[in-house]
KOLMIPA-431745 format. One record per residue: x, y, z of N, C-alpha, C, O in turn; residue in one letter. Coordinates in pm, whole numbers, padded with zeros to 5 digits, always signed. Each point is the difference from the previous one (the first is absolute). Layout:
// KOLMIPA-431745
XYZXYZXYZXYZA
...
***
This chain:
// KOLMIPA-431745
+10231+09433+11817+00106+00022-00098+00001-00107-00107+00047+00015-00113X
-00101-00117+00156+00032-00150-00084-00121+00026-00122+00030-00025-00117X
-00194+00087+00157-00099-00019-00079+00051+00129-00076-00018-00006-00121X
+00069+00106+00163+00039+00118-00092+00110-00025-00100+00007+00102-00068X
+00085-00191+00026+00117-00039+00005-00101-00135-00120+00054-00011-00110X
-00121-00037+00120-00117-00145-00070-00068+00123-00112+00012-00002-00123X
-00101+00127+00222-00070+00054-00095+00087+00155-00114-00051+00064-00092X
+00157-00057+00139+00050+00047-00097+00067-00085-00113+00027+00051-00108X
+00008-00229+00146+00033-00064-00137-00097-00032-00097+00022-00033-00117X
-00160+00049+00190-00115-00014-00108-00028+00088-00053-00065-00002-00105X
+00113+00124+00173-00042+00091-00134+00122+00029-00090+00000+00059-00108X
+00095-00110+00169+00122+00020-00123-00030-00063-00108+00005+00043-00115X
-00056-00209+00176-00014-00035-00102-00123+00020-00094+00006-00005-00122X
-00090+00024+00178-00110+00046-00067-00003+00136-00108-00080+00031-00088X
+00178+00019+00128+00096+00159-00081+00011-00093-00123-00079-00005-00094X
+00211-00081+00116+00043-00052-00115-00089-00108-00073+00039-00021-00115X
-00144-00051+00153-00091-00035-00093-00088+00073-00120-00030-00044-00111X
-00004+00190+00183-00086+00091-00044+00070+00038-00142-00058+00010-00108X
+00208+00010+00137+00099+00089-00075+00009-00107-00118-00015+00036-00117X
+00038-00165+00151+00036-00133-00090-00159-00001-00088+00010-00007-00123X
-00115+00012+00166-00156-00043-00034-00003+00179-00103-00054-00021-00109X
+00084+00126+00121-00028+00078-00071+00072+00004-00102-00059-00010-00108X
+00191+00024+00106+00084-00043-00097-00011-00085-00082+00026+00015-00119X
-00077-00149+00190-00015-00104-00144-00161+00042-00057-00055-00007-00110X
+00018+00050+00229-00135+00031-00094-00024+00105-00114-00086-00021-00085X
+00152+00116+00084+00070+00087-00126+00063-00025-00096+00016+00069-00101X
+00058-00258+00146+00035-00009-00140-00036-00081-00034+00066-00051-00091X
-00184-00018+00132-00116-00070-00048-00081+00088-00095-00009-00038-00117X
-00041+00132+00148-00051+00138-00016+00015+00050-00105-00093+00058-00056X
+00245-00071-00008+00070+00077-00105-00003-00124-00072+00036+00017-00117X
-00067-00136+00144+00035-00102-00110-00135-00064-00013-00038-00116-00013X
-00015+00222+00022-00172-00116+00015-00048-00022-00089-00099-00072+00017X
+00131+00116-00181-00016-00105-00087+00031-00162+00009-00075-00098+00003X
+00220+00113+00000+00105-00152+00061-00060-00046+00058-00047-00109-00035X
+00007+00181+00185-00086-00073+00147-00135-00074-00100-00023-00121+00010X
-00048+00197-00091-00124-00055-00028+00030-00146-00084-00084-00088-00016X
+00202+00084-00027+00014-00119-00124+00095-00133+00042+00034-00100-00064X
+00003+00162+00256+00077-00092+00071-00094-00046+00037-00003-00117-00038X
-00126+00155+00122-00105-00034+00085-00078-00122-00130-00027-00114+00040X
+00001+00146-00172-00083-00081-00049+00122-00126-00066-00064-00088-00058X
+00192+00064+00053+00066-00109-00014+00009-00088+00148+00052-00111+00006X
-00102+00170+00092+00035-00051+00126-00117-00076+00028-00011-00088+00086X
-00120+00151-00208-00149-00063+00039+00006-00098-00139-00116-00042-00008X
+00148+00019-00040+00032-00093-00111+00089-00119-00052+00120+00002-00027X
-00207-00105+00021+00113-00104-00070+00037-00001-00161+00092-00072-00040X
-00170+00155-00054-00023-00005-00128+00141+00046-00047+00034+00117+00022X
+00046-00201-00083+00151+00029-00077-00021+00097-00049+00037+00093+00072X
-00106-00043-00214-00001+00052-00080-00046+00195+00063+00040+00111-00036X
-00130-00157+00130-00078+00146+00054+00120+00024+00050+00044+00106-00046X
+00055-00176+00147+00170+00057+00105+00039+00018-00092+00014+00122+00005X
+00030-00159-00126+00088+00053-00132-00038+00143-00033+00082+00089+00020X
-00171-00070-00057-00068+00093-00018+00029+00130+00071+00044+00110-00036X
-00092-00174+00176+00030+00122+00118+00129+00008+00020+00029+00120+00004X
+00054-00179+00010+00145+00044+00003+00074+00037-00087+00118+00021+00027X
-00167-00002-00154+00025+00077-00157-00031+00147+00067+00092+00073+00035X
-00216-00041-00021-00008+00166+00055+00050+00047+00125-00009+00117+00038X
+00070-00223+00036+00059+00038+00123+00144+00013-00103+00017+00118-00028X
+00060-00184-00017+00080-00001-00090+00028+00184-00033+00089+00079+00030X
-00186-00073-00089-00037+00127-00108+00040+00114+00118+00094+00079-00010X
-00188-00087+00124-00011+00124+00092+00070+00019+00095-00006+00100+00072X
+00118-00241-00055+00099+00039+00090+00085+00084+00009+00026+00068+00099X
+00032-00067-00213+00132+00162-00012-00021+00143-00008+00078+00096-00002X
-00249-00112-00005-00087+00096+00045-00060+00069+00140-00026+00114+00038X
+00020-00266+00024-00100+00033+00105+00097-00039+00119+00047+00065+00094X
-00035-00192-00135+00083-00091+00146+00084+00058+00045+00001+00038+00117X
+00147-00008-00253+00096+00032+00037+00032+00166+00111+00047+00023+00111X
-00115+00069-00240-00020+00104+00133-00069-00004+00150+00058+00031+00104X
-00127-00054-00111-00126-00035+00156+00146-00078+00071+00017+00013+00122X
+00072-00084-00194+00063-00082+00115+00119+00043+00037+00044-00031+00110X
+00020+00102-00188+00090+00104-00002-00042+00113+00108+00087+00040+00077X
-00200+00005-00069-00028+00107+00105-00066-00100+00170-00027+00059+00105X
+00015-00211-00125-00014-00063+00142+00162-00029+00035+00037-00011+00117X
+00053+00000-00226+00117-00027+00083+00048+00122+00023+00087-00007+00086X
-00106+00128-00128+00053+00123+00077-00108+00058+00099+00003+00122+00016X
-00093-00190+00048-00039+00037+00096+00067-00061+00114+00034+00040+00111X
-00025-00152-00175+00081-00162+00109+00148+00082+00043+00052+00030+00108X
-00018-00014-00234+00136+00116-00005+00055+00070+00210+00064-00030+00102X
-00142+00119-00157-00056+00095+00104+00000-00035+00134+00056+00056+00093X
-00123-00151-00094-00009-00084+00135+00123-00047+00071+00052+00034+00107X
-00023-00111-00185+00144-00099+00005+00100+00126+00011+00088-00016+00083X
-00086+00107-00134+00110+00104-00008-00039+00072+00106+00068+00103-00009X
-00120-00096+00083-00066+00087+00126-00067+00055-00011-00042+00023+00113X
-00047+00059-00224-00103+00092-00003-00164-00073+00082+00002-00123+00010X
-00099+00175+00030-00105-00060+00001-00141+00091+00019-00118-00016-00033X
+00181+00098+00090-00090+00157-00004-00062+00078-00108-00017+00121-00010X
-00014-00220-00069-00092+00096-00169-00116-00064-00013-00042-00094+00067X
-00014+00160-00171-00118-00057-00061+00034-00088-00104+00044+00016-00114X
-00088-00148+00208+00018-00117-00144-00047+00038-00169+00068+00000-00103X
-00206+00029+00125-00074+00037-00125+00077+00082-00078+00054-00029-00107X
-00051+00165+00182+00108+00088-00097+00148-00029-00061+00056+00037-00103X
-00016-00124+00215+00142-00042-00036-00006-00105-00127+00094-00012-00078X
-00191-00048+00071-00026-00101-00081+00002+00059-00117+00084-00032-00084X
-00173+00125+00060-00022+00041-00102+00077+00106-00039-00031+00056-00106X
+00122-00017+00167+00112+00080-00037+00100-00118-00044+00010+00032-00118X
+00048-00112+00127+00070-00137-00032-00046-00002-00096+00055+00054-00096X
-00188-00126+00081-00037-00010-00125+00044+00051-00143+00050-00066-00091X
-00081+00195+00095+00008+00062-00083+00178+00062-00044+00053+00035-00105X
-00006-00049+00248+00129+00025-00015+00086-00085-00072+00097+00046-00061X
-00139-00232+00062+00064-00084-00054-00053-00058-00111+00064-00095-00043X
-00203+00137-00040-00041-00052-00071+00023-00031-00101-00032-00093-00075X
+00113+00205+00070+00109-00045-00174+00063-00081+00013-00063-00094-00050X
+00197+00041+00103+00100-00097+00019-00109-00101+00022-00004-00080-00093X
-00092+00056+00192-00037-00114+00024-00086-00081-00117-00002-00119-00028X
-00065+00227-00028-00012-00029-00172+00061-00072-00059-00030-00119-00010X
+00106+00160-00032+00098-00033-00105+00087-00110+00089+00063-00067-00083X
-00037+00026+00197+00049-00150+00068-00153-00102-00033+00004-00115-00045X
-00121+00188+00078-00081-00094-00026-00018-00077-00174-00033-00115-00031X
+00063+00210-00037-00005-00037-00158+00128-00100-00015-00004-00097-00076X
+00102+00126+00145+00108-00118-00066-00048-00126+00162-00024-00118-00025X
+00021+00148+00108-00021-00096+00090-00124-00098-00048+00023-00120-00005X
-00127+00159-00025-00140-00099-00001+00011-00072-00113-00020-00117+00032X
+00042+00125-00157+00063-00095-00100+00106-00111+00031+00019-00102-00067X
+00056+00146+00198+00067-00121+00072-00135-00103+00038-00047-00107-00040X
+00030+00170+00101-00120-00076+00070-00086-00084-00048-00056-00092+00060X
+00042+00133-00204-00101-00010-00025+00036-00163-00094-00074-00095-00026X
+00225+00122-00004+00055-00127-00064-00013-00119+00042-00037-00109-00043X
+00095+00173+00179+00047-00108+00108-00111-00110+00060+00002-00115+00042X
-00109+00231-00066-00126-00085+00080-00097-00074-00126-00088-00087+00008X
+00126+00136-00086-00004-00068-00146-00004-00152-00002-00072-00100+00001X
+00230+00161-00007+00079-00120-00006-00031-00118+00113+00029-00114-00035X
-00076+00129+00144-00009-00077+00094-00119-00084-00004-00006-00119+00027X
-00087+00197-00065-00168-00043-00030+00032-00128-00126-00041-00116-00001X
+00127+00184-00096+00000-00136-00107+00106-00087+00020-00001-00120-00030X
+00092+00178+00080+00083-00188+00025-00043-00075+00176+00045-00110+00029X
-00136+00192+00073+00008-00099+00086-00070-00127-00015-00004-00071+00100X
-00041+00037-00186-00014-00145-00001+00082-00063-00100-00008-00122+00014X
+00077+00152-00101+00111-00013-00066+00123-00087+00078+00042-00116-00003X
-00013+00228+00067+00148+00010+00043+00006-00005+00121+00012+00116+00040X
-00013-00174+00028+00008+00052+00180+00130+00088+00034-00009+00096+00076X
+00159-00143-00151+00136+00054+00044-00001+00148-00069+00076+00089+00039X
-00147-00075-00118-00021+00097-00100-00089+00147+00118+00040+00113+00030X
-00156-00181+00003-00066+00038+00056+00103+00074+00152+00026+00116+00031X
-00001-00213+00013+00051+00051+00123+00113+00123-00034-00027+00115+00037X
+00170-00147-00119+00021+00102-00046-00048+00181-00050+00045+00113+00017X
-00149-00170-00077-00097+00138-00041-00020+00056+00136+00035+00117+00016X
-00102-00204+00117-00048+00093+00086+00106+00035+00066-00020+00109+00054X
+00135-00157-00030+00125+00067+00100+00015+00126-00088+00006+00099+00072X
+00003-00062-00228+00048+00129-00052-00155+00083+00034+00005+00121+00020X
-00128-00189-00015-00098+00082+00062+00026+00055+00116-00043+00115+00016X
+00102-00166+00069+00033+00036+00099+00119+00091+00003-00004+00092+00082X
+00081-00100-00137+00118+00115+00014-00062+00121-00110+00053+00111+00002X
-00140-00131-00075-00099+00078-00045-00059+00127+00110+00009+00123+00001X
-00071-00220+00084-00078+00038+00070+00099+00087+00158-00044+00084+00078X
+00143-00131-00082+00074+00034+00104+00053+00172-00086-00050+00105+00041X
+00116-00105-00116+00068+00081-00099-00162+00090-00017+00029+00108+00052X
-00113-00101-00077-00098+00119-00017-00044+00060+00122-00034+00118+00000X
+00031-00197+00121-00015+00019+00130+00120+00170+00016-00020+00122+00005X
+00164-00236+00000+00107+00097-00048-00023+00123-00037+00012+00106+00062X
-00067-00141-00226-00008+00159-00058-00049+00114+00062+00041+00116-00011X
-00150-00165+00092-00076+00056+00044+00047+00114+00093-00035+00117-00010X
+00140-00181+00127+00041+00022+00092+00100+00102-00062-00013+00116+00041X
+00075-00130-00098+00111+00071-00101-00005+00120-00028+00078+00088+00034X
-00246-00074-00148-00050+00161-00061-00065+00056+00116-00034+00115-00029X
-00003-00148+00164-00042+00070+00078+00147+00060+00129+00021+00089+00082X
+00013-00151-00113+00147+00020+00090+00082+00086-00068+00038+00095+00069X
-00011-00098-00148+00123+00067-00100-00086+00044-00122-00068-00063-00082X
+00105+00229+00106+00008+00091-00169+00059-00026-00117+00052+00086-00072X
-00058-00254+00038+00094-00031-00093-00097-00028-00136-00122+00003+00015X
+00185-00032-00160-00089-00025-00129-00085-00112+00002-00057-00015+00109X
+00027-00077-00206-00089-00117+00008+00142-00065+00001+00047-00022+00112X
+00036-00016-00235+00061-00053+00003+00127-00012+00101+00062-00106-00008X
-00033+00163+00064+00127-00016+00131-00079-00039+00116+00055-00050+00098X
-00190+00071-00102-00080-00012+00105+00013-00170-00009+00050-00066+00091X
-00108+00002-00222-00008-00171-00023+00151-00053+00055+00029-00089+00080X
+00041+00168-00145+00156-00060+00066+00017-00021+00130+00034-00106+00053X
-00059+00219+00006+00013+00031+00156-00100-00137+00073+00053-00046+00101X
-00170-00013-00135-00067-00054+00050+00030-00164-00031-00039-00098+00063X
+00129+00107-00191+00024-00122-00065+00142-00077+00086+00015-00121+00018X
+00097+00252+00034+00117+00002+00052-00045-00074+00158+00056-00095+00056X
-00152+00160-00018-00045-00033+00139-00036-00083+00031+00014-00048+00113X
-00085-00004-00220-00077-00204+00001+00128-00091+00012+00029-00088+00081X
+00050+00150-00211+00141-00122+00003+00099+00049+00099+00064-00101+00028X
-00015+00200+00043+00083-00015+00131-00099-00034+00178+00045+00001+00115X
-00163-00022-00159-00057-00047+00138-00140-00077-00039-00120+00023+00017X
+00207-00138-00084-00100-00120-00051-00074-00071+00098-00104-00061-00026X
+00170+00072+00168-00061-00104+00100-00126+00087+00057-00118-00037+00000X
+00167+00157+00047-00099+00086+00057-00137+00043-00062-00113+00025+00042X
+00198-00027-00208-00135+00027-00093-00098-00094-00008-00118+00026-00020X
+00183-00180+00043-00135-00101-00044-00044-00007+00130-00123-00011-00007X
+00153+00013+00102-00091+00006+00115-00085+00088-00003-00105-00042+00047X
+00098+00179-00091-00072+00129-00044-00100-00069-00074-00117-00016+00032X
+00184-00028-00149-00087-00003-00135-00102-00173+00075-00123+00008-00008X
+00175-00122+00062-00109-00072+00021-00106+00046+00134-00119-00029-00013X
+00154+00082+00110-00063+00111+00080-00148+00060-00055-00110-00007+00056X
+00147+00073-00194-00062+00088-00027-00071-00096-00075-00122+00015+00014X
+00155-00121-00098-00078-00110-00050-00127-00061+00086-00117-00021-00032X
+00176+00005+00134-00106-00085+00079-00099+00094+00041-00120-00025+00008X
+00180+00146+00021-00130+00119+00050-00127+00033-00131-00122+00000+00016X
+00194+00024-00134-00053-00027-00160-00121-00107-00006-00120+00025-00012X
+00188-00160+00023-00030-00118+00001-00179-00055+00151-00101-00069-00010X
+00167+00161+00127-00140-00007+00099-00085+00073-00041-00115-00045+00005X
+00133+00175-00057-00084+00096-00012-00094-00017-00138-00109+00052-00022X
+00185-00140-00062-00073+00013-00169-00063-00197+00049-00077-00045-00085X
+00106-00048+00198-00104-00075-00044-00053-00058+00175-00047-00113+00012X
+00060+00180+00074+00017-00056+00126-00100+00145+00095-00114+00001+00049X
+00225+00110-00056-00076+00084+00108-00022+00117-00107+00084+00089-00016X
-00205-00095-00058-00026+00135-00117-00045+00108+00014-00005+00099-00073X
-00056-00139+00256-00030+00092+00090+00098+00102+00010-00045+00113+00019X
+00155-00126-00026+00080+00072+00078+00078+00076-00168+00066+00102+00020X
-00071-00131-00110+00032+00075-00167-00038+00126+00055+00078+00046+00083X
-00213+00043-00117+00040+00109+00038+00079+00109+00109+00030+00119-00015X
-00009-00221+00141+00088+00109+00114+00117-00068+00013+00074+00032+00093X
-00043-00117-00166+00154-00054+00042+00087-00026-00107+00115+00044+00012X
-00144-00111-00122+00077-00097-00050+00111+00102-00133+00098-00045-00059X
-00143+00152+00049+00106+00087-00123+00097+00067+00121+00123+00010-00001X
-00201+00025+00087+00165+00130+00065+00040-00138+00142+00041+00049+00106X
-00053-00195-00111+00037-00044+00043+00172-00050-00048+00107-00005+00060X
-00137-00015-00153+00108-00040-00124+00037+00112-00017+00123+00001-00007X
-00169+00103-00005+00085+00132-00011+00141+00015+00107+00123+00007-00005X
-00265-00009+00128+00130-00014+00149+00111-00055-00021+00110+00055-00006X
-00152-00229-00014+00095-00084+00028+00144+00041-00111+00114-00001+00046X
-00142+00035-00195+00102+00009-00064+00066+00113-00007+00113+00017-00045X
-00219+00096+00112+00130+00104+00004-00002+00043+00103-00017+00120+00020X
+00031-00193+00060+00058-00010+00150+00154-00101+00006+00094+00009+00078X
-00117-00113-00204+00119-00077-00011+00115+00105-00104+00122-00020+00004X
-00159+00084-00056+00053+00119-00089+00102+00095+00062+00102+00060-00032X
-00189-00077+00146+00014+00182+00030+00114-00037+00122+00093+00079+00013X
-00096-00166+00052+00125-00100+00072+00066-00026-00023+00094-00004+00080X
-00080-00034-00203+00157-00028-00035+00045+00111-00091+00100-00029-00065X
-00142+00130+00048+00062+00097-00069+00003+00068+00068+00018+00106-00062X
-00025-00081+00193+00055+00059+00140+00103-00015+00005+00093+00080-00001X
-00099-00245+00010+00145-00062+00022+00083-00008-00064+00098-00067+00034X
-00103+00126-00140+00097+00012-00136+00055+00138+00008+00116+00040-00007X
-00248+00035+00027+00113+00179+00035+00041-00010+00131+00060+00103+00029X
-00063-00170+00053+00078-00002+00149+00136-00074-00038+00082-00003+00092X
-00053-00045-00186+00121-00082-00017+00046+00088-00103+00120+00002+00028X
-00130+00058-00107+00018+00111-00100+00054+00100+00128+00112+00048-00016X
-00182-00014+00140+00039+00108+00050+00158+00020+00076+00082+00087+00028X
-00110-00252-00016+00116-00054+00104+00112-00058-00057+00090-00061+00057X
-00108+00097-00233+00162-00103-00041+00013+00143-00066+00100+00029-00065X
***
């Protein structure tokens, strides 16, 4: 009973690796321009060539990124919400296409954030250190807040704009929970882009997917359970 009881947790878990490793690998897949221009800043020290490459990652994100990631967090969706019985692939690509507009048009006003911010950081960190540090905490609620969005247009039939609200409302009434989310998902970011790169294609996008809209999807449980009960 004990080895049956051992060999059914390995294949559970081995279920949920497979499911995690295909998923991100699809949206590796869908972003494999990006993938190709992440892989050669990761093989490079040359300033000017990373400038370069992160100008057309720039360009192709509200294109490429944003949808592909929009359809890994509504697969993540799914999961977390109880579903698990489909075809990833198809589901994916039904997402996809289902959210590609909104996620568009968040990516066009979102990546010009980004694009300031990290701007801005590249030319005053040797400048400014207080300056500097500042910039990266709003990177970070940056980064927490698009996580958000994410979780938001796949959850709720709502516009772009009530959608940003909805995700913006949620950062500032559960600030503590969010930065634990948002540095969480940093450090997983952070192993995978200079530590374990091995693991970029089967883990590191619907890992961060999990983690933030799994923190999402919890407390807005707990918000219509208190809605139900007052």
């Amino acid at each position: 009973m004990q080895s049956t009881s051992v060999f059914e947790g390995i294949f559970k878990l081995l279920e949920w690796f497979t499911r995690f490793a295909l998923t991100n690998f699809l949206w590796v897949l869908f972003n494999l321009p990006i993938s190709f221009f992440v892989f050669t800043i990761l093989l490079t020290d040359d300033v000017p060539f990373i400038v370069m490459n992160l100008l057309f990652i720039a360009v192709l994100a509200p294109f490429l990124f944003f949808p592909a990631t929009s359809a890994m967090f509504g697969v993540v969706r799914k999961w977390i919400t109880g579903e698990h019985d489909f075809s990833i692939i198809k589901q994916y690509w039904a997402l996809y296409r289902e959210n590609y507009g909104k996620s568009l048009l968040g990516g066009l006003i979102l990546v010009p954030l980004w694009a300031i911010g990290i701007a801005d950081i590249a030319f005053l960190v040797k400048q400014n250190i207080y300056v500097t540090i500042i910039l990266l905490m709003i990177l970070l609620l940056l980064f927490i807040f698009t996580t958000y969005f994410f979780a938001v247009i796949v959850h709720h039939n709502i516009k772009l704009f009530p959608a940003f609200k909805q995700a913006l409302i949620f950062m500032i009434i559960h600030p503590g929970k969010s930065l634990i989310v948002g540095m969480m998902n940093l450090a997983i970011l952070y192993l995978c882009l200079t530590k374990l790169t091995f693991l970029m294609p089967f883990l590191m996008g619907v890992a961060i997917a999990y983690f933030a809209f799994f923190s999402y999807y919890a407390k807005f449980k707990t918000v219509q359970q208190l809605k139900r009960e007052n």
